[in-house]
Structure formats: C-alpha cells, structure tokens
N, C-alpha and C positions, 0 to 999 in steps of 0.2 A: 831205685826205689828207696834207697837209705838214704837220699838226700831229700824226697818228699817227705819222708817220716819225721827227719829232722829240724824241716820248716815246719810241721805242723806244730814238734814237741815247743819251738820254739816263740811260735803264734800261742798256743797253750799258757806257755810260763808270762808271758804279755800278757792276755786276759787276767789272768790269776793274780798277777801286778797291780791290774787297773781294778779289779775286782776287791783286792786288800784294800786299797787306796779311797775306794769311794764307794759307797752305795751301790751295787750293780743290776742292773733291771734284768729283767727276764731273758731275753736276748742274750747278755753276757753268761748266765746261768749253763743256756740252755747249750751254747759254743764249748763253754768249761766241760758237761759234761759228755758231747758228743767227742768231740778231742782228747780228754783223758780217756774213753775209753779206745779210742783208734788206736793213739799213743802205748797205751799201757798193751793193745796186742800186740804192737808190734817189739816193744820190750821185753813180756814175758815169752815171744816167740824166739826173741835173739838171748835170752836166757836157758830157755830151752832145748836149743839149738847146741849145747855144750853138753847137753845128754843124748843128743842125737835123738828128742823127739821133736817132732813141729807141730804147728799148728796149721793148718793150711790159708794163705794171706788170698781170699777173692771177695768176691762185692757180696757174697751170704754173710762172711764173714764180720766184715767191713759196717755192713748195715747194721747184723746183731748186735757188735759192738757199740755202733753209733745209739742204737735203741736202747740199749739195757749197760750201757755205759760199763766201768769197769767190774763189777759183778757179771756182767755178760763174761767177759776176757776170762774170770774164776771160774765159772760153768764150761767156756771151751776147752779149757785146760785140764780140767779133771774129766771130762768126756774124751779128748786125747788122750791121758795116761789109762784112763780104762779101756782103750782099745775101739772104743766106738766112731 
C-alpha cells in the first residue's frame, strides 16, 4: 500500500511540475487537487501513526479526501483525535 501512495505522491509532484511550468487547464487542477488530498491522508496518517492514533485508510475515506481535497484529510483528523 506504501508503494501505491508513493506513485501517486509522485504523479502529484509531476502535475505540480507541469502545472508551475505552464498554464494548466482544468483537468490538471482538478488531478492536483484529488491527489494532494489522497497523498496528504496518507502522510498525516503515517504522522499520526507515531502517536499511536490513525486514521482509518477505506474507499469513505479515500473519496472524502478525493472531494474535499486536503481540508477533507484537517476534518478527519481532528474527528480522529476527538474520538469520533
């Protein structure tokens, strides 16, 4: 699973490349921010992970993230430290 994460962070830092680089149309946009937010749960998870809280990694999760980009990843995360 940490080698999918890796490709994605990595497809990510490419968009964001081609993105600095030139004009980027909506499409590129919209990859940038579906991807920084997968990415960033699964960093604030392996962050988290050193407190012995998690976040739990399934396709709810995954989606919210994809929808509400990294502000999603801020809301599951203090929804995990408050116990819910």
């Amino acid at each position: 699973m940490t080698l999918v994460f890796l490709g994605l962070f990595i497809i990510l830092l490419i968009l964001v490349v081609i993105a600095s680089l030139r004009r980027p149309n909506k499409l590129i946009k919209l990859f940038i921010h579906v991807l920084g937010g997968v990415v960033g749960l699964w960093l604030v998870d392996l962050l988290l992970s050193v407190f012995a809280v998690e976040i739990p990694i399934n396709a709810f999760t995954i989606a919210l993230v994809a929808l509400l980009g990294f502000p999603g990843v801020v809301v599951l995360t203090v929804l995990q430290l408050m116990g819910i």
